[in-house]
LUMTORTOR-476988 format. One record per atom (N, C-alpha, C, O): residue number from 1; x, y negated, z; atom name. Coordinates in steps of 0.1 Angstrom, whole numbers, m for minus. Example, Ala and Ser with C-alpha at 12.3 -4.5 7.8 and 13.67 -1.06 7.14 Angstrom:
2
lumfi nr:1 u:132 v:57 w:78 atom:N
lumfi nr:1 u:123 v:45 w:78 atom:CA
lumfi nr:1 u:132 v:33 w:78 atom:C
lumfi nr:1 u:142 v:33 w:85 atom:O
lumfi nr:2 u:128 v:22 w:71 atom:N
lumfi nr:2 u:137 v:11 w:71 atom:CA
lumfi nr:2 u:129 v:0 w:79 atom:C
lumfi nr:2 u:134 v:m11 w:80 atom:O
END
This chain:
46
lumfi nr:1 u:8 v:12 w:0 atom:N
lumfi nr:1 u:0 v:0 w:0 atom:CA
lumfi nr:1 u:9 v:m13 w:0 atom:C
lumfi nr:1 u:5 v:m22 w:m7 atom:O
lumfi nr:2 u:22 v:m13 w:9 atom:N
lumfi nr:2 u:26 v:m25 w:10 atom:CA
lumfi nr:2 u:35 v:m28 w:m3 atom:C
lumfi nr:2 u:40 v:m39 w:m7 atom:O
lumfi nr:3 u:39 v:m9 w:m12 atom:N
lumfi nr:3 u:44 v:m17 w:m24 atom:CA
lumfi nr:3 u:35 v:m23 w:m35 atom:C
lumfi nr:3 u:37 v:m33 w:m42 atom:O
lumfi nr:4 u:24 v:m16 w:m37 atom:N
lumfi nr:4 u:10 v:m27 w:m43 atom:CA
lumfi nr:4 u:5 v:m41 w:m43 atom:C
lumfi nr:4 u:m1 v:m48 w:m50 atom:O
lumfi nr:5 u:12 v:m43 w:m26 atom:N
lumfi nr:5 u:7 v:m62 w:m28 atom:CA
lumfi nr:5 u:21 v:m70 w:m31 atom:C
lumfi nr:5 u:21 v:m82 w:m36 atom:O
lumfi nr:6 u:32 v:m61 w:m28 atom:N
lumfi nr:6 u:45 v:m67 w:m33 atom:CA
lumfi nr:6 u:45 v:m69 w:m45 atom:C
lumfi nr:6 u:48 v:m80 w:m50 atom:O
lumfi nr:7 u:40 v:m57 w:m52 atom:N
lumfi nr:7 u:40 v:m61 w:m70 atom:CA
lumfi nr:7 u:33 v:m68 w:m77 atom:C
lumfi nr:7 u:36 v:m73 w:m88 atom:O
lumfi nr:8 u:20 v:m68 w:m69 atom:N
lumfi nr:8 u:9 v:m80 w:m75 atom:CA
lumfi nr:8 u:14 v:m93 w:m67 atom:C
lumfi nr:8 u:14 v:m103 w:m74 atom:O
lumfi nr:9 u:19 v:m94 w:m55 atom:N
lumfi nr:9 u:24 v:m109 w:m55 atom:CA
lumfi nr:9 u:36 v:m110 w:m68 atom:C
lumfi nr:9 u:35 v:m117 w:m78 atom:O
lumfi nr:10 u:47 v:m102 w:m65 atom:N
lumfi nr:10 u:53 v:m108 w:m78 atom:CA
lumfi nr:10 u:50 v:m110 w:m90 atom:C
lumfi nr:10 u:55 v:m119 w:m96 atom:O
lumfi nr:11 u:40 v:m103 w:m96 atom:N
lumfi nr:11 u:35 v:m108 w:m111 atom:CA
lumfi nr:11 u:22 v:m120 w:m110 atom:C
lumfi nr:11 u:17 v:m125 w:m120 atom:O
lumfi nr:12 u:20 v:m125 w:m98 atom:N
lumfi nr:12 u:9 v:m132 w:m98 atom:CA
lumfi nr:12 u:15 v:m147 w:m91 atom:C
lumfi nr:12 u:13 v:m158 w:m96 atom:O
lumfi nr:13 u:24 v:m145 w:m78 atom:N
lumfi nr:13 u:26 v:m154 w:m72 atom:CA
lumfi nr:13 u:15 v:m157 w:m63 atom:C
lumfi nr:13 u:16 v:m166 w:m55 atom:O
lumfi nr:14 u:3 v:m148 w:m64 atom:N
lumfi nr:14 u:m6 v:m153 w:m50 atom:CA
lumfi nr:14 u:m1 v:m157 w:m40 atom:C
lumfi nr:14 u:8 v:m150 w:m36 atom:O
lumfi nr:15 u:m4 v:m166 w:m34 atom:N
lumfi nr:15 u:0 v:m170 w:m20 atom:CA
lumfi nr:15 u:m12 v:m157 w:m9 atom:C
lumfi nr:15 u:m8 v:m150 w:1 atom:O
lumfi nr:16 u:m20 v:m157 w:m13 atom:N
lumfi nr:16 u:m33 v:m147 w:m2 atom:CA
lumfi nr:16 u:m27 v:m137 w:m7 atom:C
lumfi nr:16 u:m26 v:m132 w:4 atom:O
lumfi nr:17 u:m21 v:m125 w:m18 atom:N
lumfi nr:17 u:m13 v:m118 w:m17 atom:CA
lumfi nr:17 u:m2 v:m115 w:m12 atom:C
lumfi nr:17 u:1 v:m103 w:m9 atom:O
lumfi nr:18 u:7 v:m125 w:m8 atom:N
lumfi nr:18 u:17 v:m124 w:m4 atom:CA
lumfi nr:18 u:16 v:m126 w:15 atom:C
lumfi nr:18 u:25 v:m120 w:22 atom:O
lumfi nr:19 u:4 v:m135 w:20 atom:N
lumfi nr:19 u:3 v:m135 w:30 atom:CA
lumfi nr:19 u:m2 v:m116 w:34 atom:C
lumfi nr:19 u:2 v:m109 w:43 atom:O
lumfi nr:20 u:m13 v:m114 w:24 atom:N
lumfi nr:20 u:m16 v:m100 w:28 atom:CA
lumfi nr:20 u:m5 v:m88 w:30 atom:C
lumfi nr:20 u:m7 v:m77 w:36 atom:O
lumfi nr:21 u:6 v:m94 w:21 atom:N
lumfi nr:21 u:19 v:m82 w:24 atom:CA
lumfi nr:21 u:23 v:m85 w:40 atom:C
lumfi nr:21 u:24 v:m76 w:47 atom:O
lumfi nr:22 u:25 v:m99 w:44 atom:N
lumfi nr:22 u:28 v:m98 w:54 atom:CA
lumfi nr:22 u:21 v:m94 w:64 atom:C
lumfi nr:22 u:27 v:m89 w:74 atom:O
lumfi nr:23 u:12 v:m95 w:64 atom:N
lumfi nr:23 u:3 v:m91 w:75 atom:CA
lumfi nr:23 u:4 v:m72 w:74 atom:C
lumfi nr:23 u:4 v:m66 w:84 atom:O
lumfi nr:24 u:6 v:m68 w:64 atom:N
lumfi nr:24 u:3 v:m52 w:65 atom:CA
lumfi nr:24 u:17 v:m51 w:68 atom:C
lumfi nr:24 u:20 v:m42 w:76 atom:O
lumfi nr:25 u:28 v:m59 w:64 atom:N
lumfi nr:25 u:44 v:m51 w:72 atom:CA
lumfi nr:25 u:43 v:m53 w:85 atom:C
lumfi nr:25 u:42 v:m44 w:94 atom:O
lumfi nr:26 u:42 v:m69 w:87 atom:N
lumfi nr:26 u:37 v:m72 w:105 atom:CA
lumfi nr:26 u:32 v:m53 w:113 atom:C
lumfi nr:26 u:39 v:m45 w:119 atom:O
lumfi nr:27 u:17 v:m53 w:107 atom:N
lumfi nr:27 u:9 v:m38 w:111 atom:CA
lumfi nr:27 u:20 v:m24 w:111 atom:C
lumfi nr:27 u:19 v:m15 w:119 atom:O
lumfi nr:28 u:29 v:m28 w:100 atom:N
lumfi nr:28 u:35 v:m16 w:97 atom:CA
lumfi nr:28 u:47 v:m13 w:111 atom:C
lumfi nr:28 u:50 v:m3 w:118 atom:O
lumfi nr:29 u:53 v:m26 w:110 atom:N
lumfi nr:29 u:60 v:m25 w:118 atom:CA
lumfi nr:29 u:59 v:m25 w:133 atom:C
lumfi nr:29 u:67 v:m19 w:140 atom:O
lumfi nr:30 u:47 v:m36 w:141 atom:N
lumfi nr:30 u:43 v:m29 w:153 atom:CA
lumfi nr:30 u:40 v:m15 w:157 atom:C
lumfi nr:30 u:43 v:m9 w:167 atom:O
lumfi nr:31 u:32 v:m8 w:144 atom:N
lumfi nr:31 u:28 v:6 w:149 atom:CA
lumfi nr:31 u:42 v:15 w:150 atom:C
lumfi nr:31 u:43 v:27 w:153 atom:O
lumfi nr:32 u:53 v:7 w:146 atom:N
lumfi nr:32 u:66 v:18 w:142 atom:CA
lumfi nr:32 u:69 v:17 w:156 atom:C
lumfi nr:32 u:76 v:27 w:160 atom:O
lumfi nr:33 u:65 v:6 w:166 atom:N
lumfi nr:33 u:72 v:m1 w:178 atom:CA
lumfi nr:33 u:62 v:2 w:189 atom:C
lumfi nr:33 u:65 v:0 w:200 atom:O
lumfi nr:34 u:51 v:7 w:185 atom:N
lumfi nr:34 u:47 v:16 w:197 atom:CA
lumfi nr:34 u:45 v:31 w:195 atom:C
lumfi nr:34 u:39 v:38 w:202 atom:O
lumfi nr:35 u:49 v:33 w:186 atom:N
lumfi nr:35 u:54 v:48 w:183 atom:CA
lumfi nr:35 u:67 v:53 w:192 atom:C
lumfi nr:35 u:69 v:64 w:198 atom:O
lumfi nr:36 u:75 v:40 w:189 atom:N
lumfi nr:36 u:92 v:49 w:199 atom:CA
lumfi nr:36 u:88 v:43 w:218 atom:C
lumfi nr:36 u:93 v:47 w:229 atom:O
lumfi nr:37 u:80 v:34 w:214 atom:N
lumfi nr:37 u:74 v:33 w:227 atom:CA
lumfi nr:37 u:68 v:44 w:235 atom:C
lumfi nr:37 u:73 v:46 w:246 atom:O
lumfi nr:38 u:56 v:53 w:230 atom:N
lumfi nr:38 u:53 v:62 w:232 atom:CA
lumfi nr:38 u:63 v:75 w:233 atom:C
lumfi nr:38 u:60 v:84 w:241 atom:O
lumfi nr:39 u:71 v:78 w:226 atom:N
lumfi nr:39 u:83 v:87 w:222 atom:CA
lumfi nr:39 u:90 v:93 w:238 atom:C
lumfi nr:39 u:90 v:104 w:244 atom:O
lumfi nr:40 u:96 v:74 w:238 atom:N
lumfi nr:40 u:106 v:74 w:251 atom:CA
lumfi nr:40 u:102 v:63 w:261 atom:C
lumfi nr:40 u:108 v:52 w:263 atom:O
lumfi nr:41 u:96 v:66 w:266 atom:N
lumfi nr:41 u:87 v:56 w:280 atom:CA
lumfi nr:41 u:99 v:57 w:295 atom:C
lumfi nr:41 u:100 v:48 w:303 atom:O
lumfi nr:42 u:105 v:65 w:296 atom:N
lumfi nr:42 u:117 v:64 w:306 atom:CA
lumfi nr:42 u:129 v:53 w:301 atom:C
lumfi nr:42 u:135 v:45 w:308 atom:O
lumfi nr:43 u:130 v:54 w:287 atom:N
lumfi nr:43 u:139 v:39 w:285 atom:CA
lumfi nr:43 u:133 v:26 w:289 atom:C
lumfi nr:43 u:139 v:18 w:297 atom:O
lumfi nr:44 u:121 v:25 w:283 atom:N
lumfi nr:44 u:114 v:15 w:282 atom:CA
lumfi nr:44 u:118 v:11 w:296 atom:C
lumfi nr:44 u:122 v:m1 w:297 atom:O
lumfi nr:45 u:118 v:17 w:306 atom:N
lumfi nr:45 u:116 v:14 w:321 atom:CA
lumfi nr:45 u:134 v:9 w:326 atom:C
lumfi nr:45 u:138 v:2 w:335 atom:O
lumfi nr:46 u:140 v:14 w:318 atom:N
lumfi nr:46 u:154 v:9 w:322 atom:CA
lumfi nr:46 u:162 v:m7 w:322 atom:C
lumfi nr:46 u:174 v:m8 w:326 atom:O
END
């Protein structure tokens, strides 16, 4: 998904495309950050 709004922003230049890529890496990347959160919860505490 997030390579689909990268390539329609580049061929288009949408600005609301390009905000929508960010918003789905933002998503992408929190869920990556409470994934190792859940993983290893004894670091987290260190």
């Amino acid at each position: 998904m997030i390579d689909l709004t990268w390539k329609v922003f580049s061929q288009t230049g949408s600005i609301e495309t390009y905000l929508l890529y960010k918003e789905i890496e933002n998503d992408y990347h929190n869920a990556n950050l409470r994934e190792n959160e859940e993983e290893s919860p004894l670091e987290s505490n260190l």
